[in-house]
C-alpha positions in Angstrom: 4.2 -11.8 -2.6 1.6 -14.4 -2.4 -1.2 -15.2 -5.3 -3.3 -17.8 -5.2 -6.4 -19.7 -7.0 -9.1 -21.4 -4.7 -10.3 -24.4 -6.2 -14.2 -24.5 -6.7 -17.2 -26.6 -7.5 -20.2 -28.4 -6.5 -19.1 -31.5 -3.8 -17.5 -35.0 -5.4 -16.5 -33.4 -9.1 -12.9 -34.2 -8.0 -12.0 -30.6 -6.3 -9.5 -32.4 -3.7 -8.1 -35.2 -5.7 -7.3 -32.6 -7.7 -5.9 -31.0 -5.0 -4.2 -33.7 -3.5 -2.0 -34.3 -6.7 -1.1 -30.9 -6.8 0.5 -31.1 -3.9 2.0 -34.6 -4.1 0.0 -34.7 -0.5 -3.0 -36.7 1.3 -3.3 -33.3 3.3 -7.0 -32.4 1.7 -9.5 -36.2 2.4 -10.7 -37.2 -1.0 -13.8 -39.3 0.3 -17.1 -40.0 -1.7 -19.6 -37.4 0.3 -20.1 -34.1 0.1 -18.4 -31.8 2.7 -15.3 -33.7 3.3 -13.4 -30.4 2.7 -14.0 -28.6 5.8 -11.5 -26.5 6.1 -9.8 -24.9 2.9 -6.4 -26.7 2.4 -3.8 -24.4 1.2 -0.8 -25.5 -1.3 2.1 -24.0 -2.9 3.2 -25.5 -5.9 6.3 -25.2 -8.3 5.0 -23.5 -11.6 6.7 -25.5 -14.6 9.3 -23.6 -16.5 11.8 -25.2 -19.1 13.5 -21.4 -19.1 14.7 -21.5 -15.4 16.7 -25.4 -16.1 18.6 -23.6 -19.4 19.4 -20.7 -17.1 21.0 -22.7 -14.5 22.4 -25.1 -16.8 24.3 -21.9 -18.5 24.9 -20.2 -15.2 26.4 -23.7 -13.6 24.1 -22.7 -10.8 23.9 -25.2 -7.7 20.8 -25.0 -6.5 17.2 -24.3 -8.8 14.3 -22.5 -7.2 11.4 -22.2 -9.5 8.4 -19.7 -8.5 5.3 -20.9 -6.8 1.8 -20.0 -7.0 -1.1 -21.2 -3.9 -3.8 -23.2 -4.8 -6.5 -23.1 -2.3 -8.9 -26.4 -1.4 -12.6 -25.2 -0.7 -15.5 -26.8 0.5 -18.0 -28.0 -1.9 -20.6 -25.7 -2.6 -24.5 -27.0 -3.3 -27.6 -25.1 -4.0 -29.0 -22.4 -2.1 -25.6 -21.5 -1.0 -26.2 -17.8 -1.1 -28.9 -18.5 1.5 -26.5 -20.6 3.7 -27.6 -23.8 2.9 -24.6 -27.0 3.4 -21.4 -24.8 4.5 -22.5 -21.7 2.1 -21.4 -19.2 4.4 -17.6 -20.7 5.0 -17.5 -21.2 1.1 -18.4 -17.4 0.6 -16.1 -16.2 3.6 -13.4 -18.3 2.1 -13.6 -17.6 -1.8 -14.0 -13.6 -1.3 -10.5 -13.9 -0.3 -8.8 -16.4 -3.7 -7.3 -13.8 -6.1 -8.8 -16.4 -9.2 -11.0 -19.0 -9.2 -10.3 -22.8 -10.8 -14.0 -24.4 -11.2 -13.8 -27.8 -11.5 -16.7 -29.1 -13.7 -17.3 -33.1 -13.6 -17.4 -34.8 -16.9 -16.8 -38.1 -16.6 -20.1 -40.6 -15.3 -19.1 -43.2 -12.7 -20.5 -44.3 -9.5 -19.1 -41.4 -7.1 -22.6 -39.6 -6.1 -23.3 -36.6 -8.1 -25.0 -33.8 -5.6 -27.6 -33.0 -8.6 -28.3 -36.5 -9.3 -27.1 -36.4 -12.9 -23.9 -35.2 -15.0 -24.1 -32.1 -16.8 -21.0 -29.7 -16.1 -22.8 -26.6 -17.7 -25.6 -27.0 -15.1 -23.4 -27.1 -12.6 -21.4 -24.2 -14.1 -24.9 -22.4 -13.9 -25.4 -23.5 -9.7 -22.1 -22.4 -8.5 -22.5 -19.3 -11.0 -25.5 -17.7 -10.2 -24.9 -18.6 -6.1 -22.0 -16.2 -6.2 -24.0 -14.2 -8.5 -26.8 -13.8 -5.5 -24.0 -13.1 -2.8 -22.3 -10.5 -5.1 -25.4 -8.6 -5.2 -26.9 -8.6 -1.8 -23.5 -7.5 -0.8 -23.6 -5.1 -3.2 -27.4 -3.8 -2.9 -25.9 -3.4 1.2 -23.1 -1.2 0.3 -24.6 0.8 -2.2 -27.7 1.8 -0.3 -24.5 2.6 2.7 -22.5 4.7 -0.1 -25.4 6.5 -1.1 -26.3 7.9 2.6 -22.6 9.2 2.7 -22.3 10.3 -0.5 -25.1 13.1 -0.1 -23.2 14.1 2.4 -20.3 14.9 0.6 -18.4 11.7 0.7 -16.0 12.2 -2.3 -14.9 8.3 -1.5 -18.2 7.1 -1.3 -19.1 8.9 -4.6 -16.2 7.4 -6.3 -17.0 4.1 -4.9 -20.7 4.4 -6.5 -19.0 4.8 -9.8 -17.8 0.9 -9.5 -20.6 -0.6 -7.2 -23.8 0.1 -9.6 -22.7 -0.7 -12.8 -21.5 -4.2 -11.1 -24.7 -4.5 -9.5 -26.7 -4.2 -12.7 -25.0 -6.8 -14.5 -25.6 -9.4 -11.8 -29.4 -8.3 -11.8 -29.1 -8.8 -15.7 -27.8 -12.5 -14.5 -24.1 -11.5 -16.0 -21.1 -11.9 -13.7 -18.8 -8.7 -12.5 -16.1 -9.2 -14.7 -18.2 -9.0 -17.4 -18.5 -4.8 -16.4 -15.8 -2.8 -18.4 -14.2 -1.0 -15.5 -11.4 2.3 -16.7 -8.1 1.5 -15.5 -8.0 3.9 -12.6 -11.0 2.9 -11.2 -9.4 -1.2 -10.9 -7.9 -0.6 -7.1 -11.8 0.5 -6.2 -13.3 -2.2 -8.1 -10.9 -5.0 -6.7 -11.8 -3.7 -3.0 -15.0 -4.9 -3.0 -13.7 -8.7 -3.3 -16.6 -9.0 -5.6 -16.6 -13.3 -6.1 -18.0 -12.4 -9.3 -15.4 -10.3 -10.0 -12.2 -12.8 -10.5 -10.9 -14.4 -13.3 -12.4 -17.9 -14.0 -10.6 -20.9 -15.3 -12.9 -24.1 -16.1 -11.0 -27.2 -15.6 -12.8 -30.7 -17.2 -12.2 -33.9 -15.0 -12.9 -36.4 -17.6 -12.1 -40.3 -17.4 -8.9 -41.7 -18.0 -9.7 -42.4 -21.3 -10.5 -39.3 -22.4 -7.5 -37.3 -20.4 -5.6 -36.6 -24.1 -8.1 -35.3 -26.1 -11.7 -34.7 -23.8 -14.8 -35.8 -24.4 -17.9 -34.6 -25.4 -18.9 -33.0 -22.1 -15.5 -31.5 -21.9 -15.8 -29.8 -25.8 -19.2 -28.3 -24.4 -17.6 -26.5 -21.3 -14.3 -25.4 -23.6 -17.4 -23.6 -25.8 -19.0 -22.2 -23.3 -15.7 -20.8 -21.1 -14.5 -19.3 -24.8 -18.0 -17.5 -25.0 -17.6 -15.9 -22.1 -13.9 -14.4 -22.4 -12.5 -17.3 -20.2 -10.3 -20.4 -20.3 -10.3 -24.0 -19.7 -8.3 -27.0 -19.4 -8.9 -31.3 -19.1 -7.1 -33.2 -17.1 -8.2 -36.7 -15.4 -8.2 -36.2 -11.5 -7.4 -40.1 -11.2 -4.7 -39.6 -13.8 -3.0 -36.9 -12.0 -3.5 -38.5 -8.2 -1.1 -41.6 -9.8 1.4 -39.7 -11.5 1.7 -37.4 -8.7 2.8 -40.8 -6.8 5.0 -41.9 -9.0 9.0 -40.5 -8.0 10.7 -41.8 -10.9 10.8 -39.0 -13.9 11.9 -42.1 -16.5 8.7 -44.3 -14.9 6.8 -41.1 -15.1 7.4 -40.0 -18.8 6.6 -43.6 -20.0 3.3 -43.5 -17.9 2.1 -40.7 -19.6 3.5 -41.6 -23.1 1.0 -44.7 -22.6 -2.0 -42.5 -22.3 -1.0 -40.3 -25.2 0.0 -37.6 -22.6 3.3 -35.0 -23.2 3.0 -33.6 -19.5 0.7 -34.6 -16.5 -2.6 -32.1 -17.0 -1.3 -30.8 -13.9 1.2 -28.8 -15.3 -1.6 -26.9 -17.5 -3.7 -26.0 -14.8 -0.6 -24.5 -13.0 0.3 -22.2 -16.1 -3.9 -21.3 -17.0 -3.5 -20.2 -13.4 -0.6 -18.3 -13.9 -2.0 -16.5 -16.7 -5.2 -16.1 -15.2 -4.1 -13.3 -12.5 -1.8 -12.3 -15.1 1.4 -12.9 -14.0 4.9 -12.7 -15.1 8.3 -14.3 -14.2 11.7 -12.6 -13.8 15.2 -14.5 -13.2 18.3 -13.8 -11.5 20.9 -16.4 -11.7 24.7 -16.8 -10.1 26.8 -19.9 -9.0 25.0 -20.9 -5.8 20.9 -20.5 -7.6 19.1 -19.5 -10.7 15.8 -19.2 -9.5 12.1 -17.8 -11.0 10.1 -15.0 -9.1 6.3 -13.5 -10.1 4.9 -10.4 -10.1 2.2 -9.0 -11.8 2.0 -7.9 -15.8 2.7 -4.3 -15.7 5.5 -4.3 -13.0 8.5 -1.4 -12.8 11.6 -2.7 -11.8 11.9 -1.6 -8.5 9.0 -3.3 -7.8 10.4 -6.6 -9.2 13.2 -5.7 -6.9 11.3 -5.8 -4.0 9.6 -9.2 -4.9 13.3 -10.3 -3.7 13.7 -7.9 -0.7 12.2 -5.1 0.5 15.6 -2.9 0.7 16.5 -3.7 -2.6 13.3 -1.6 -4.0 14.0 0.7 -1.0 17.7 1.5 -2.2 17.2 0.5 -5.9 19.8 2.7 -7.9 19.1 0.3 -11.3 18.6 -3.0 -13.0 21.2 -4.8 -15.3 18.8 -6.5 -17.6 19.5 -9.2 -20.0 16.3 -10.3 -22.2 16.2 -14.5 -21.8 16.6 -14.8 -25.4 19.8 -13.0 -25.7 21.3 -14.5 -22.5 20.4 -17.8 -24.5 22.1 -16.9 -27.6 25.0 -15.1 -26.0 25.7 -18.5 -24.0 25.2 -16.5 -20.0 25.9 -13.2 -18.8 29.7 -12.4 -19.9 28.5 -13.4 -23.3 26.0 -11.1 -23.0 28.0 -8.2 -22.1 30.1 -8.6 -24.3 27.6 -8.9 -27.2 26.2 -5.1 -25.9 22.9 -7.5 -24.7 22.9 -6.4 -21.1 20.9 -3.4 -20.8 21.0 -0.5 -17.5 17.5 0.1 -16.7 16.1 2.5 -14.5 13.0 2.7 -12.0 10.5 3.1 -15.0 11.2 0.2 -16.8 8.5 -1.9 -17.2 9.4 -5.6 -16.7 9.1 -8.2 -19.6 8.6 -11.5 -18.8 11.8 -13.7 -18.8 13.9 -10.9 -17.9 17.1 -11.9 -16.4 18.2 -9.5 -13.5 21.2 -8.2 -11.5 19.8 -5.6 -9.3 22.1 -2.5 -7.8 20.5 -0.8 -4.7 22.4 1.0 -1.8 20.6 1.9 1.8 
């Protein structure tokens, strides 16, 4: 199961540097002109989880596999991008299919060439914003006038589909983004086809210089007010920062690097959560001798749908779920301790999963 945040913004705000530390790789070219993302790069990074190393320490596992979440590198988008101006057309193509977005805002000044001429993050909130704005609704305008044909004839999907599409399309004529529209829970699958851009779950994340990597600045404070106004999060970090941690190998060299900046973890590690929560995700364990290791699935998740995170025949055959809560597998020192404390639990195929739940799954096919 595969989720993954494309990495936005206008060109040279610090989109592959970014990147590149995520990855611990030089596969995306950080280079000072626009456009030098071409392709989208794609990375799958570890998601930081103290839980997962006290599970494995307690379960004397061997081996420890955290979960991962993709991180998508796309090209810089400029003005007029709706229109296909610079490479609008493979930004649009390749950010309809992201499941979130990470918008990386530059506040920091400098001599890297600034697309717009000028710093001023909320601006450039604004550009990339109402471009994807402008695609959403001539996609939109398209498909409704198409839905409205069928549904005269009878369509019943069509007339269902209507429901979704023109409430979304006035709120981008109104200037306001999709996932502003309250949509009722059973219309969400309909909604979510239309891969509205619009439509996803936003987090802002502040480059800033290296100065101001602990505590922002006052570009940064500006974005973090306007994000929270609109319902959505943000996060600083220093691009440059991260790009030399992410080169350093040594944790002890690492730690003290950071400690000189004022910094508890690289910034890195707060972007990979934010984007965690963003598509609102949980994490599930299961943990033995040979590997404790983390697995995702969305909020809202039955067990045998957990199961099948880990294999297909398991949610196929599942018969039930020996559950332990990660608090009580804590307290109770592992699983016997569990067990013996009345902790482990025999849940069945409506159980809704809760985040840190520790697993043994039964199935039979």
């Amino acid at each position: 199961m595969g989720f993954n945040c494309g990495i936005v913004g206008l060109p040279n705000v610090g989109k592959s540097t970014l990147f590149n530390a995520l990855t611990s790789t030089a596969a995306a070219e950080a280079a000072n002109y626009p456009f030098c993302t071409i392709e989208p790069n794609v990375g799958r990074v570890a998601v930081p989880d103290p839980r997962l190393d006290r599970i494995a320490a307690i379960g004397k596992s061997a081996k420890i596999i955290p979960t991962q979440l993709e991180f998508v590198d796309i090209a810089g988008l400029v003005r007029g991008a709706s229109k296909g101006e610079g490479l609008g057309n493979q930004f649009l193509a390749n950010i309809r299919e992201v499941d979130a977005i990470v918008h990386v805002l530059r506040c920091f000044a400098g001599e890297v060439t600034h697309v717009e001429g000028s710093v001023d993050p909320l601006r450039d909130a604004e550009i990339v914003e109402t471009e994807l704005m402008l695609a959403d609704l001539d996609s939109l305008e398209r498909r409704i006038d198409a839905a409205t044909k069928r549904a005269r004839g009878g369509d019943k999907e069509s007339k269902l589909l209507l429901e979704v599409m023109e409430p979304a399309a006035a709120s981008l004529r109104e200037g306001r983004p999709a996932r502003t529209v309250t949509v009722p829970e059973d219309r969400q699958p309909l909604f979510r086809q239309l891969q509205l851009m619009t439509g996803k779950p936003v987090l802002y994340v502040c480059n800033v210089e290296e100065d101001a990597a602990a505590e922002g600045n006052a570009l940064s404070a500006k974005v973090a007010e306007w994000a929270a106004a609109e319902g959505a999060a943000s996060v600083v970090i220093s691009a440059a920062i991260e790009a030399e941690v992410a080169t350093l190998t040594d944790p002890a060299e690492k730690r003290e690097f950071l400690e000189s900046l004022g910094l508890e973890e690289p910034g890195l590690a707060r972007v990979i959560r934010a984007g965690y929560g963003l598509l609102d995700l949980i994490t599930f364990f299961t943990v033995g001798p040979k590997e404790a290791r983390a697995w995702t699935v969305r909020r809202g998740a039955k067990a045998p749908e957990a199961a099948g995170v880990i294999h297909t025949d398991f949610e196929r055959g599942f018969i039930r779920a020996e559950t332990i809560a990660y608090d009580d597998f804590i307290a109770c020192n592992g699983e016997q301790g569990a067990k013996e404390a009345g902790k482990m639990r025999a849940e069945g195929k409506e159980y809704v999963v809760r985040d840190g739940d520790i697993f043994h799954f039964r199935f039979n096919v």
